[in-house]
N, CA, C and O atoms as a Tripos MOL2 file, in Angstrom:
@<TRIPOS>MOLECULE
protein
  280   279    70     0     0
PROTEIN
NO_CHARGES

@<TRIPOS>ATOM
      1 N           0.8320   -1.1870    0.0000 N.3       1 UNK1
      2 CA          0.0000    0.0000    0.0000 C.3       1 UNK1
      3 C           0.8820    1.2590    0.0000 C.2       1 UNK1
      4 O           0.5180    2.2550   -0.6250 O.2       1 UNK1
      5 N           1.8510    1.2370    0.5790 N.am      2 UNK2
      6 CA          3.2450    2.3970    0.6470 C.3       2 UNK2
      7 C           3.4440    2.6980   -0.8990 C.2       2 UNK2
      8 O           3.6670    3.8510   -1.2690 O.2       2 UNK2
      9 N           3.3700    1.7710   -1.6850 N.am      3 UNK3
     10 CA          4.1550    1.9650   -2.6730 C.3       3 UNK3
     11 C           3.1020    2.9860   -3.5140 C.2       3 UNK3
     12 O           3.5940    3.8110   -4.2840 O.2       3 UNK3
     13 N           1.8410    2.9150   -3.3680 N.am      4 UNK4
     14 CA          0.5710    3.4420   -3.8620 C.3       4 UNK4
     15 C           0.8030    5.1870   -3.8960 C.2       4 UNK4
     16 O           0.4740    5.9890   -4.7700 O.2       4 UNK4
     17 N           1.3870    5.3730   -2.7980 N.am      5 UNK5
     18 CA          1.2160    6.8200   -2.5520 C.3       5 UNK5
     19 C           1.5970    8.4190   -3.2310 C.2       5 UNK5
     20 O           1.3300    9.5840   -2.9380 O.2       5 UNK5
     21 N           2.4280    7.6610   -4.3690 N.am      6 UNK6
     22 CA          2.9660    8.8520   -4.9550 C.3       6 UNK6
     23 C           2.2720    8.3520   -6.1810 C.2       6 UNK6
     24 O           2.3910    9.1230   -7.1330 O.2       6 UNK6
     25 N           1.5740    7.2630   -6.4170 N.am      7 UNK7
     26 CA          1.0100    7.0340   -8.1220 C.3       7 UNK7
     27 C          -0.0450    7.8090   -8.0510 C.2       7 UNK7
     28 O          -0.5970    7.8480   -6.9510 O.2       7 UNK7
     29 N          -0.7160    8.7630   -9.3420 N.am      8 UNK8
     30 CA         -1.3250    9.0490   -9.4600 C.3       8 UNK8
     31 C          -2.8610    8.0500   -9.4240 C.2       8 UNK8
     32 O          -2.8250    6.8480   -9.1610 O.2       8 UNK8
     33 N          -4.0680    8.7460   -9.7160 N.am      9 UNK9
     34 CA         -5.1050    8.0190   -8.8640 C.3       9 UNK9
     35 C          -5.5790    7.4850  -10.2290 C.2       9 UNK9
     36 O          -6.8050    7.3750  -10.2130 O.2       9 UNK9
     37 N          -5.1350    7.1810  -11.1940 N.am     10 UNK10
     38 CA         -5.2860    6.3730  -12.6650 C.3      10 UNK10
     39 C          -4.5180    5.1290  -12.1960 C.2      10 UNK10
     40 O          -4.9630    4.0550  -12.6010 O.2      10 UNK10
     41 N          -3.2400    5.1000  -11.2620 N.am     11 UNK11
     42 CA         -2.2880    3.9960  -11.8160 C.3      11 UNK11
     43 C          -2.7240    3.3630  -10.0950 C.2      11 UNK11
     44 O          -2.3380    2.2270   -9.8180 O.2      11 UNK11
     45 N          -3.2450    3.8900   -9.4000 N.am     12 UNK12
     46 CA         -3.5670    3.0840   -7.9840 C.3      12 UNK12
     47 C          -4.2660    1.7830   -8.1700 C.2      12 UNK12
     48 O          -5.3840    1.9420   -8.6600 O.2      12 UNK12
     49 N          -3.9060    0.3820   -7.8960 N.am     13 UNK13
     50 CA         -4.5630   -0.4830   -7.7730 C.3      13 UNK13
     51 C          -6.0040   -0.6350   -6.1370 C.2      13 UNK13
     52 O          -5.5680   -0.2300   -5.0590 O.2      13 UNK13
     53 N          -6.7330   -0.9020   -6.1380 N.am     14 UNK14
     54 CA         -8.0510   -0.6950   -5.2020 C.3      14 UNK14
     55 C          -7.3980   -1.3810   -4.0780 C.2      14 UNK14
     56 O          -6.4610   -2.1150   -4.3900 O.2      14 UNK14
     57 N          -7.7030   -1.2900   -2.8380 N.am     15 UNK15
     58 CA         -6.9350   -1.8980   -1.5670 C.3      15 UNK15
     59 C          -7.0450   -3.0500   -1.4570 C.2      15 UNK15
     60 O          -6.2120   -3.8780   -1.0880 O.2      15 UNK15
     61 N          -8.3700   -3.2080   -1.8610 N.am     16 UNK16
     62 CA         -9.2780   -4.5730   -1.8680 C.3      16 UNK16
     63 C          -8.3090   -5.5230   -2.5300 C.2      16 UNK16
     64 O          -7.7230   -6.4370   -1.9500 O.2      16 UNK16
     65 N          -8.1690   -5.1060   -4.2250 N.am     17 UNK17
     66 CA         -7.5280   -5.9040   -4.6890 C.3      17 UNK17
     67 C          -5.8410   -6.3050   -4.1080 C.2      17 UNK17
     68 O          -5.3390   -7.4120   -4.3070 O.2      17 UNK17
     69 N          -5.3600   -5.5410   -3.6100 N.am     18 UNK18
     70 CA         -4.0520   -5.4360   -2.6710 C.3      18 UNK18
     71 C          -4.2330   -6.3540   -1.8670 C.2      18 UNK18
     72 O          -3.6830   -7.4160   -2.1600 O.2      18 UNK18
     73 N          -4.9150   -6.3140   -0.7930 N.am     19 UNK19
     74 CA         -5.2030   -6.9130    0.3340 C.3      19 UNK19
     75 C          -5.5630   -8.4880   -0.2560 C.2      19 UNK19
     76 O          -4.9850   -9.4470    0.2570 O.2      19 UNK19
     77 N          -6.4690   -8.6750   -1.2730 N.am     20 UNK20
     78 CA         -6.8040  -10.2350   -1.5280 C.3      20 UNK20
     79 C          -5.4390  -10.6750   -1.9670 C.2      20 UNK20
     80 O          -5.0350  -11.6700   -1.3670 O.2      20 UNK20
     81 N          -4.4690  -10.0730   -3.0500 N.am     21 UNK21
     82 CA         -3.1200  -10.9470   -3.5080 C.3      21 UNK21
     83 C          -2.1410  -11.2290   -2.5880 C.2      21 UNK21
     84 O          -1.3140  -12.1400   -2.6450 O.2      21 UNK21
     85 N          -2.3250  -10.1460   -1.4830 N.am     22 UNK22
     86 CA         -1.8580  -10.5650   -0.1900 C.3      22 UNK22
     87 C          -1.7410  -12.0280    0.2670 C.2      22 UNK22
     88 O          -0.9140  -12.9320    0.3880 O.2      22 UNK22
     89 N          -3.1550  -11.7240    0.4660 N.am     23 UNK23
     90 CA         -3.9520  -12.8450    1.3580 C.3      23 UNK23
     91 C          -3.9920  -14.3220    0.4250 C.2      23 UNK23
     92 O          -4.1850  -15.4600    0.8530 O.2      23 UNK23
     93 N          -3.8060  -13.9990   -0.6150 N.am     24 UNK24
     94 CA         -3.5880  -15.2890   -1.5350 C.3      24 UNK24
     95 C          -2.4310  -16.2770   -1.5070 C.2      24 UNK24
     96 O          -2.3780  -17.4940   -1.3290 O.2      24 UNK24
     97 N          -1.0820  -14.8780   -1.8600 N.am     25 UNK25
     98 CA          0.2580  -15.6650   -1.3120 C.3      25 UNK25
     99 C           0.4950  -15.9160    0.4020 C.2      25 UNK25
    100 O           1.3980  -16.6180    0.8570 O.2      25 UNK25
    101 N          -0.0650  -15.5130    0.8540 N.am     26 UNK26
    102 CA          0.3260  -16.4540    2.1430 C.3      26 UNK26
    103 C          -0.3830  -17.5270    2.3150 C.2      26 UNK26
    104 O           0.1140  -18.2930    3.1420 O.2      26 UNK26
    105 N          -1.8240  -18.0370    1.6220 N.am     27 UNK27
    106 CA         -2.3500  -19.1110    1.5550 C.3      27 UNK27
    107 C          -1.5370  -19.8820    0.7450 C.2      27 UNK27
    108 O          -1.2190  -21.0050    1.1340 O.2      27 UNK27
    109 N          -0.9510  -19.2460   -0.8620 N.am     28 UNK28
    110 CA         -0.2620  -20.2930   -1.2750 C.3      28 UNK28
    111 C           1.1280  -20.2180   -0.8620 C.2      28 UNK28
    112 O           1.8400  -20.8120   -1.6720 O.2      28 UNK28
    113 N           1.8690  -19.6300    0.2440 N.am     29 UNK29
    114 CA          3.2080  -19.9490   -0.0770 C.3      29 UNK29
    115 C           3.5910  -21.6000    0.8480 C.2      29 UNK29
    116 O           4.7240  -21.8300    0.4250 O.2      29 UNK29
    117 N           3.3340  -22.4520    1.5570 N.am     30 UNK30
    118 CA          3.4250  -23.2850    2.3810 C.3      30 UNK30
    119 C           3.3720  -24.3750    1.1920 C.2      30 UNK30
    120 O           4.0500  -25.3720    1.4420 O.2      30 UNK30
    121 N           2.8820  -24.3840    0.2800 N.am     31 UNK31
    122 CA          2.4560  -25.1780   -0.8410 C.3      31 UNK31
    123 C           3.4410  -24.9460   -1.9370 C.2      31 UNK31
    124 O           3.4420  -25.7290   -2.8870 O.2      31 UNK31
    125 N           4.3690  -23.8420   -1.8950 N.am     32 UNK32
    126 CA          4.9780  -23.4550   -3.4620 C.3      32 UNK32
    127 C           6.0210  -24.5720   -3.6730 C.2      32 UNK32
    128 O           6.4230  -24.8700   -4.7980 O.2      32 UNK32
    129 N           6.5420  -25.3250   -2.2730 N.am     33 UNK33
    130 CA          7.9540  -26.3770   -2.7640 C.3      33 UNK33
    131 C           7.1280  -27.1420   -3.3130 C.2      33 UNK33
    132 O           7.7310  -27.5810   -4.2920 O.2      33 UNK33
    133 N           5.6850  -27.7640   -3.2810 N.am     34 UNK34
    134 CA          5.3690  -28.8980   -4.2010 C.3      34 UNK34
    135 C           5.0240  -28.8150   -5.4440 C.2      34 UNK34
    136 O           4.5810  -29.6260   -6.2570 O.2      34 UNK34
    137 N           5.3780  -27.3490   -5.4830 N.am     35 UNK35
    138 CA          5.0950  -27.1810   -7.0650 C.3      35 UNK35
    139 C           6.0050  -26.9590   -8.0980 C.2      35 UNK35
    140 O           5.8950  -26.4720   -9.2230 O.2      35 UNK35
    141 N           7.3690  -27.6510   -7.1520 N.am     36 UNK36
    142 CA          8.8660  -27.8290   -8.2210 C.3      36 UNK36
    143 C           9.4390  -26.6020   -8.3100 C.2      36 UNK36
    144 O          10.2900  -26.5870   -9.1990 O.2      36 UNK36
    145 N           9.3290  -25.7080   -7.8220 N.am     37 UNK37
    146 CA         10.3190  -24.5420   -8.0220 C.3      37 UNK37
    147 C          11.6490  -24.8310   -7.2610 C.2      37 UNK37
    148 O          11.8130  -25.5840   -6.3010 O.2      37 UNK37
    149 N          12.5610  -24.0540   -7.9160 N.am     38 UNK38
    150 CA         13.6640  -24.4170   -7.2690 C.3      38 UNK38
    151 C          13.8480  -23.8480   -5.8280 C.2      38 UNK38
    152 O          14.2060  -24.3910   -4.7830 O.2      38 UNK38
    153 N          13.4370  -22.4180   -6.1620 N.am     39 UNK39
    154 CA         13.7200  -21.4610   -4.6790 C.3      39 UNK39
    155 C          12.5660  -20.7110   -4.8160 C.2      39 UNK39
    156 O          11.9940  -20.7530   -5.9050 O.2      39 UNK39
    157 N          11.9810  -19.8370   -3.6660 N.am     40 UNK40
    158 CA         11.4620  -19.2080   -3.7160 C.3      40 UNK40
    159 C          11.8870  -17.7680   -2.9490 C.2      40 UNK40
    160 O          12.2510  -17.8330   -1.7750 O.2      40 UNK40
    161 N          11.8280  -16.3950   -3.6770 N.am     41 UNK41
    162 CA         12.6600  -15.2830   -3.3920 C.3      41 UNK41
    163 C          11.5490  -14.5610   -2.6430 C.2      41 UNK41
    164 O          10.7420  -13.9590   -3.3510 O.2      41 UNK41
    165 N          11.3390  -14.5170   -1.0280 N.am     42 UNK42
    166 CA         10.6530  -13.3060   -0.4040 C.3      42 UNK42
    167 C          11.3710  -12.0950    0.3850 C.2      42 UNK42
    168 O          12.3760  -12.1830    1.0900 O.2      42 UNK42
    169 N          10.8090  -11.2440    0.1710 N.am     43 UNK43
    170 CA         11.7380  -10.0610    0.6980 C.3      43 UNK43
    171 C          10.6940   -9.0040    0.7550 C.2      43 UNK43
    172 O           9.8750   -8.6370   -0.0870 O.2      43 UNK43
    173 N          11.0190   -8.4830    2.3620 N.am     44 UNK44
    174 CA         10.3730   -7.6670    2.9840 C.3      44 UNK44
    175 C          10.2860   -6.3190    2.2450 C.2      44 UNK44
    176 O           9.2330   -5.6930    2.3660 O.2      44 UNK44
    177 N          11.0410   -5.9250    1.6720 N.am     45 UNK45
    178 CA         11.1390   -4.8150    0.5530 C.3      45 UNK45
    179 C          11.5970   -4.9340   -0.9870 C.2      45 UNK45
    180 O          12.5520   -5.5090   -1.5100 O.2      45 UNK45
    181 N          10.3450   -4.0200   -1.6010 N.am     46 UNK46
    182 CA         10.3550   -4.5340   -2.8460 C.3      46 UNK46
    183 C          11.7660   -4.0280   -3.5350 C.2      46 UNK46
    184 O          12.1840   -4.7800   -4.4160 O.2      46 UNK46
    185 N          12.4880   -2.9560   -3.2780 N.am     47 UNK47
    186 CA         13.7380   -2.7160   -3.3650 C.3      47 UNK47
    187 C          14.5820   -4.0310   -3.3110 C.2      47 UNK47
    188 O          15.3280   -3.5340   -4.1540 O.2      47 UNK47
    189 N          14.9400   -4.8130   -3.1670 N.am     48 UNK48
    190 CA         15.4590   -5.6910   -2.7930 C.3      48 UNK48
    191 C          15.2320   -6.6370   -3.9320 C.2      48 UNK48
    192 O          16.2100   -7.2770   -4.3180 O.2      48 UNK48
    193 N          14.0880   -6.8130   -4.5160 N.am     49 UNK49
    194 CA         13.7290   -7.5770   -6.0030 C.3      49 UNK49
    195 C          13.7400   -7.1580   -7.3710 C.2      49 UNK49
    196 O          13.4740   -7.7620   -8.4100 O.2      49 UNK49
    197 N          14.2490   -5.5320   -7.0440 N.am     50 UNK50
    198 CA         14.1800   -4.8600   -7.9970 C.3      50 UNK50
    199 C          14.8010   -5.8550   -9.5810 C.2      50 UNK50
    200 O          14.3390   -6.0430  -10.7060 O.2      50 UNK50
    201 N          15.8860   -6.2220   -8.9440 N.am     51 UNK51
    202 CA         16.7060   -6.6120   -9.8660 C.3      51 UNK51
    203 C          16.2140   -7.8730  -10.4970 C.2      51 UNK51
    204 O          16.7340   -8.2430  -11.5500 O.2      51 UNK51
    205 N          15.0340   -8.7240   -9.8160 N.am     52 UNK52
    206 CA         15.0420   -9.7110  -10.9540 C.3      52 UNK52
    207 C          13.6510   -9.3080  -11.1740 C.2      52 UNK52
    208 O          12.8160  -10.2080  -11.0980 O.2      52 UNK52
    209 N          13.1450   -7.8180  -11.5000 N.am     53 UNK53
    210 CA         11.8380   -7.6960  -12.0760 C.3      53 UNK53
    211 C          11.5630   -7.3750  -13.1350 C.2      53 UNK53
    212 O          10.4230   -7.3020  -13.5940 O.2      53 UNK53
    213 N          13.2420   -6.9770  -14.0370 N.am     54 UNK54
    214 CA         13.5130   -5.9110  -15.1120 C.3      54 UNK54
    215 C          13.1210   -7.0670  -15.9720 C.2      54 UNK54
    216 O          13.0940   -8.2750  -15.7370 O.2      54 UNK54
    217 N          12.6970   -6.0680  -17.4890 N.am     55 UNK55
    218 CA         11.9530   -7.0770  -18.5160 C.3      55 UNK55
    219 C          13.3210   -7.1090  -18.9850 C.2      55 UNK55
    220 O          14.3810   -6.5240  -18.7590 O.2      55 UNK55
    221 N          12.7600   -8.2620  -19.9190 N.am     56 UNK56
    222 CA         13.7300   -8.9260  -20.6080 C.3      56 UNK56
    223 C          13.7990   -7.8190  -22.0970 C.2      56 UNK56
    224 O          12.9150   -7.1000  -22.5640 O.2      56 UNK56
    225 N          15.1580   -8.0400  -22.5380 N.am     57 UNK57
    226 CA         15.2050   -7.1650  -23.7450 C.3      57 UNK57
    227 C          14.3270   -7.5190  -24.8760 C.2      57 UNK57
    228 O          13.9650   -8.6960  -24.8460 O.2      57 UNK57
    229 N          13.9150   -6.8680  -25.7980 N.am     58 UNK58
    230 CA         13.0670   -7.2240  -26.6310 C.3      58 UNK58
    231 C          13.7820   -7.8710  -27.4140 C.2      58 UNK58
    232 O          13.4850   -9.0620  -27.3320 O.2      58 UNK58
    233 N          14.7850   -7.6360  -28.3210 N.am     59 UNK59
    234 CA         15.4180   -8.6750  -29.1110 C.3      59 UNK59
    235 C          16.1930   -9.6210  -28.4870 C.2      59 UNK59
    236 O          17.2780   -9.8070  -29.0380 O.2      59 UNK59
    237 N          15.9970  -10.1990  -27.6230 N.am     60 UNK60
    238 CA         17.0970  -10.8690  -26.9350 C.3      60 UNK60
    239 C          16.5190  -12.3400  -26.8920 C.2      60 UNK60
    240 O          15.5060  -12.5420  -27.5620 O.2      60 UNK60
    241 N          17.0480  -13.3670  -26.1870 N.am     61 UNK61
    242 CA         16.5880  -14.4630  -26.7770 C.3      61 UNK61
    243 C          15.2480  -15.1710  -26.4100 C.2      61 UNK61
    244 O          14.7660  -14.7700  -25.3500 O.2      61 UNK61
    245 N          14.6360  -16.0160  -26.9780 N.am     62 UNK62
    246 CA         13.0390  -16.3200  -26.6620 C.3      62 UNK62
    247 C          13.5110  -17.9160  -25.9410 C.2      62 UNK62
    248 O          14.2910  -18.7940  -26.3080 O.2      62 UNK62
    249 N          12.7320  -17.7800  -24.9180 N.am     63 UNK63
    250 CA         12.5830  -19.4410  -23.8450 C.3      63 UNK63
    251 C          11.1880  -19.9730  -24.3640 C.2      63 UNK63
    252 O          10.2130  -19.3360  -24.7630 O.2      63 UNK63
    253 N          11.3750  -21.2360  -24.2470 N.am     64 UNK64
    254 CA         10.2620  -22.3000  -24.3550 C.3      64 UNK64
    255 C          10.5370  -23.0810  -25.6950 C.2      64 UNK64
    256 O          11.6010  -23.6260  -25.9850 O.2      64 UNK64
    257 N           9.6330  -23.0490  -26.3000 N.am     65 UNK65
    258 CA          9.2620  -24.0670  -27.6060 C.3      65 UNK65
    259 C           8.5530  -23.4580  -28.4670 C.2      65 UNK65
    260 O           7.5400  -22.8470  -28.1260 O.2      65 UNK65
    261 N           9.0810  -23.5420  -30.0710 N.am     66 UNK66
    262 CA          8.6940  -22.6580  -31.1920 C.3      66 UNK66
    263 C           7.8260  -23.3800  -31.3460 C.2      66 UNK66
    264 O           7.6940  -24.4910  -30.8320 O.2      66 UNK66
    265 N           6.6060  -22.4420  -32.6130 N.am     67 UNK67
    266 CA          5.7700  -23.0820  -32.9750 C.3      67 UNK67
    267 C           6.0590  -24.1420  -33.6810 C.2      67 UNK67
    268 O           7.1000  -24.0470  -34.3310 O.2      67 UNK67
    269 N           5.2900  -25.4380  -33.7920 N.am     68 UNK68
    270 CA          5.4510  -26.4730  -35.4060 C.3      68 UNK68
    271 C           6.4600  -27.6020  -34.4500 C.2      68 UNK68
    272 O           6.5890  -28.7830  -34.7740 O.2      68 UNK68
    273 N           6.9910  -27.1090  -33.4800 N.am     69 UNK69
    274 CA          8.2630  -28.4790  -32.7200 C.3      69 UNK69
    275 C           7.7730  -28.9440  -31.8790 C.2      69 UNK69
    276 O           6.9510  -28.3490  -31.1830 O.2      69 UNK69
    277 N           8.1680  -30.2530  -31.6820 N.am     70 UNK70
    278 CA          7.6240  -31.2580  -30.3820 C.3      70 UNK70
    279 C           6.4400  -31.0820  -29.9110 C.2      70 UNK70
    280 O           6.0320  -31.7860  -28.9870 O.2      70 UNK70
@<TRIPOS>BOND
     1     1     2 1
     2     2     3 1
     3     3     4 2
     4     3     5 am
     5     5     6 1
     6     6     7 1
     7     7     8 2
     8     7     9 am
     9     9    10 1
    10    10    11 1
    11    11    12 2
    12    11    13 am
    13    13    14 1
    14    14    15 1
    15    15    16 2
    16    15    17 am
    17    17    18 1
    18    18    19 1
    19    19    20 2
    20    19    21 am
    21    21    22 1
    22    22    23 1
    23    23    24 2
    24    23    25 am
    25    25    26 1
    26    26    27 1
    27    27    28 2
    28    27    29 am
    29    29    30 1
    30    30    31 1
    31    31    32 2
    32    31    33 am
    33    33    34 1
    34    34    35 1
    35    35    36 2
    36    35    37 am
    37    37    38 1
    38    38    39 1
    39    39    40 2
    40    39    41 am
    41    41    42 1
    42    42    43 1
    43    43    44 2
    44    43    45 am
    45    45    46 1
    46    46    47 1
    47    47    48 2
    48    47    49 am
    49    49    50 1
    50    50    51 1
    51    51    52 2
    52    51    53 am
    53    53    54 1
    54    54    55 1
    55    55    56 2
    56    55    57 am
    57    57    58 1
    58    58    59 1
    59    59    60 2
    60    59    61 am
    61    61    62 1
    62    62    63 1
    63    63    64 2
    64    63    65 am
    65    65    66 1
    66    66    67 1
    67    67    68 2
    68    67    69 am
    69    69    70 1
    70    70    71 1
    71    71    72 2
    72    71    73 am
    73    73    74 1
    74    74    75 1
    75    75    76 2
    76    75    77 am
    77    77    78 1
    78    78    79 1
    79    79    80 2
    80    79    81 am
    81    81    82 1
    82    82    83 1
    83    83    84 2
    84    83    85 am
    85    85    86 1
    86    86    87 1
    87    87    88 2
    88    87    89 am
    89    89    90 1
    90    90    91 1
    91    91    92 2
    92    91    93 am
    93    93    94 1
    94    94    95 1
    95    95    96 2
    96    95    97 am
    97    97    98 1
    98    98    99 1
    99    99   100 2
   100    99   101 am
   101   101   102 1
   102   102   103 1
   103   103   104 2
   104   103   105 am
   105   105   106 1
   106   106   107 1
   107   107   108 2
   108   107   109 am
   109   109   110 1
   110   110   111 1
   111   111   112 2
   112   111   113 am
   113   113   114 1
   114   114   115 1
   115   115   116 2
   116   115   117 am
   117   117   118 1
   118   118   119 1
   119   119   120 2
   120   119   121 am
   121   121   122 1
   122   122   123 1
   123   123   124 2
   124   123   125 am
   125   125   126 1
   126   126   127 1
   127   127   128 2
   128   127   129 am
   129   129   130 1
   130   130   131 1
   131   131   132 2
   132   131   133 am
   133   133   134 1
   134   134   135 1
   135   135   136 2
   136   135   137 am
   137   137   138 1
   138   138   139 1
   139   139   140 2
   140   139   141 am
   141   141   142 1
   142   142   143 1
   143   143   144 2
   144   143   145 am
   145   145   146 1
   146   146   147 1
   147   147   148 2
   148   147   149 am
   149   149   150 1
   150   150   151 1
   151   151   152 2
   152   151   153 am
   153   153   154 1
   154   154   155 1
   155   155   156 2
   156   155   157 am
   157   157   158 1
   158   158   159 1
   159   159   160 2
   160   159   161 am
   161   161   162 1
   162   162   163 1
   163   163   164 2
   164   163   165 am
   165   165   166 1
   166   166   167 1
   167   167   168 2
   168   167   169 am
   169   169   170 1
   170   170   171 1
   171   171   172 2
   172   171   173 am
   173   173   174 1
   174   174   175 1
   175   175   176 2
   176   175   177 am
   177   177   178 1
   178   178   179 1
   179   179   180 2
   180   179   181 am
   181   181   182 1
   182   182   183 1
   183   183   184 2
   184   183   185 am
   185   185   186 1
   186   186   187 1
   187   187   188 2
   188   187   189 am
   189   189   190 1
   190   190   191 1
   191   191   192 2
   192   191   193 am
   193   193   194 1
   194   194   195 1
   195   195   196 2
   196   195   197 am
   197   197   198 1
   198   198   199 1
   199   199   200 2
   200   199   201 am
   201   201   202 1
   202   202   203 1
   203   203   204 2
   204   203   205 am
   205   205   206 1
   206   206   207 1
   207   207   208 2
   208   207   209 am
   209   209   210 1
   210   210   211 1
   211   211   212 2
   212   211   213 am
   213   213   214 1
   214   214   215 1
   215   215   216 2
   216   215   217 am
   217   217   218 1
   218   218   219 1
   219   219   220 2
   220   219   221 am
   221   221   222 1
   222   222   223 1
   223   223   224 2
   224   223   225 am
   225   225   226 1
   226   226   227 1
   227   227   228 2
   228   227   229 am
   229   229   230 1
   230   230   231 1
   231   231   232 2
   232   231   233 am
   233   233   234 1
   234   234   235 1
   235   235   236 2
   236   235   237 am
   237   237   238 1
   238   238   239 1
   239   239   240 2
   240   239   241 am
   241   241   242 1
   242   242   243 1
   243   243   244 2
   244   243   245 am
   245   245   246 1
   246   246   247 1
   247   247   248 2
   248   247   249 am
   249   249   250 1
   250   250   251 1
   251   251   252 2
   252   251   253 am
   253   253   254 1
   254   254   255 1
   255   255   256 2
   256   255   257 am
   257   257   258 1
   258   258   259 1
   259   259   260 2
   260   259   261 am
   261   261   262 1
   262   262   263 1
   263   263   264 2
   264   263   265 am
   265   265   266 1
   266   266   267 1
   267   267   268 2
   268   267   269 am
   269   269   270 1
   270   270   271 1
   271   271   272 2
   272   271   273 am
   273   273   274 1
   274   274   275 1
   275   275   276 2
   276   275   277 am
   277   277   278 1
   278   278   279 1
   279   279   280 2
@<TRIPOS>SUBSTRUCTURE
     1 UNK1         2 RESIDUE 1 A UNK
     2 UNK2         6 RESIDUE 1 A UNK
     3 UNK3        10 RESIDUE 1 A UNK
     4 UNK4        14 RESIDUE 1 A UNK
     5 UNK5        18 RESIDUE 1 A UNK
     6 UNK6        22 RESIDUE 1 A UNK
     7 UNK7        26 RESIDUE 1 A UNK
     8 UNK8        30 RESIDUE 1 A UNK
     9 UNK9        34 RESIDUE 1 A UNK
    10 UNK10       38 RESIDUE 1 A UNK
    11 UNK11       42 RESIDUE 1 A UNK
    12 UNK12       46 RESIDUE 1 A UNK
    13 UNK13       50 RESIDUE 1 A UNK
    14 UNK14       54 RESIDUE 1 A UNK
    15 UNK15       58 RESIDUE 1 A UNK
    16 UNK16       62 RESIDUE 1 A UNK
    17 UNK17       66 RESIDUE 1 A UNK
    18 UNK18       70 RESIDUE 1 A UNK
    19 UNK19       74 RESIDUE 1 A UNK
    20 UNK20       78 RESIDUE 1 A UNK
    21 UNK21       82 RESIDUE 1 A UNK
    22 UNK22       86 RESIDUE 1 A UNK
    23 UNK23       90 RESIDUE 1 A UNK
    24 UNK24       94 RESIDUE 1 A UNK
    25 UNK25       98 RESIDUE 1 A UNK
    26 UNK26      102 RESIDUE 1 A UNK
    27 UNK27      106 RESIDUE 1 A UNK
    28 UNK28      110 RESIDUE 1 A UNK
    29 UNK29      114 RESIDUE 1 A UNK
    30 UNK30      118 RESIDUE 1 A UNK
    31 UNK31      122 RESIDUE 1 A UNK
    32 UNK32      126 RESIDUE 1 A UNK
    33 UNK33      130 RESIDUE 1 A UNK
    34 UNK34      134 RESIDUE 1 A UNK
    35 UNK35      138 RESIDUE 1 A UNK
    36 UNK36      142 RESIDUE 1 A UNK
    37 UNK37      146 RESIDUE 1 A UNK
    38 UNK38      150 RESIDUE 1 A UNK
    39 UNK39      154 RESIDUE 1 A UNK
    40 UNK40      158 RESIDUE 1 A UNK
    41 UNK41      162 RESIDUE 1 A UNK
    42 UNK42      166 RESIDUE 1 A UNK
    43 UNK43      170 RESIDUE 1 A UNK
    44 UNK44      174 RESIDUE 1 A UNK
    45 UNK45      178 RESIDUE 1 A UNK
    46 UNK46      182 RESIDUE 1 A UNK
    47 UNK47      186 RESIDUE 1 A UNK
    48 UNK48      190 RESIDUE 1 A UNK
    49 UNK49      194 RESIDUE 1 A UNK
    50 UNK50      198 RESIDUE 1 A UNK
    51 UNK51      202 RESIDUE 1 A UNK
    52 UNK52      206 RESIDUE 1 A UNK
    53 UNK53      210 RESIDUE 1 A UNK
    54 UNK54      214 RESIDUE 1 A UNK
    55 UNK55      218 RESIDUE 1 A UNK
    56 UNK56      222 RESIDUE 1 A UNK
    57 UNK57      226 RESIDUE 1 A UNK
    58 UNK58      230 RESIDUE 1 A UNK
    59 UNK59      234 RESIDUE 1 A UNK
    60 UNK60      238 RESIDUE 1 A UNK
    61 UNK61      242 RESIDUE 1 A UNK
    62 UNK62      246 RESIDUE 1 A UNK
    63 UNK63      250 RESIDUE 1 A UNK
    64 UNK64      254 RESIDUE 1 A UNK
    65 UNK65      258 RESIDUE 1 A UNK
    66 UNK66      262 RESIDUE 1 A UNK
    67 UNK67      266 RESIDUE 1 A UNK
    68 UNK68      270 RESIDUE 1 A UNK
    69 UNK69      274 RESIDUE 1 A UNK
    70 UNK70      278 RESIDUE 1 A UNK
C-alpha cells in the first residue's frame, strides 16, 4: 500500500484488490515447494527484487518451444 502513494489516482490499484493478492500468497506460499520450483525469493522490501523484475530485452533471446516443434 506504501508503494501506492505517490502514483497518481489512474495507476492506484483498489486496496481490496491489494489486500486479496496478499492474502492469496500467504495461503499459497506453504504449498509453493510442491510445485517444483527451485527457490522461492521473499523479501520484505520490494527494493530488494528490484533486480530480478527488469523485462527482458526485446530482441534478446526467446525461452520455451517454437511453434510447429515437439
Amino acid at each position: 500500500m506504501e508503494r501506492q502513494e505517490g502514483r497518481s489516482a489512474n495507476r492506484r490499484v483498489p486496496e481490496r484488490a491489494v489486500l486479496a493478492q496478499h492474502a492469496a500468497m500467504v495461503d499459497a506460499f506453504s504449498g509453493l515447494p510442491a510445485e517444483g520450483f527451485d527457490h522461492v525469493v521473499v523479501a520484505e522490501n520490494i527494493y530488494r527484487l528490484q533486480p530480478l523484475l527488469q523485462r527482458r530485452p526485446a530482441r534478446g533471446p526467446r525461452l520455451g518451444r517454437r511453434r510447429g516443434t515437439g
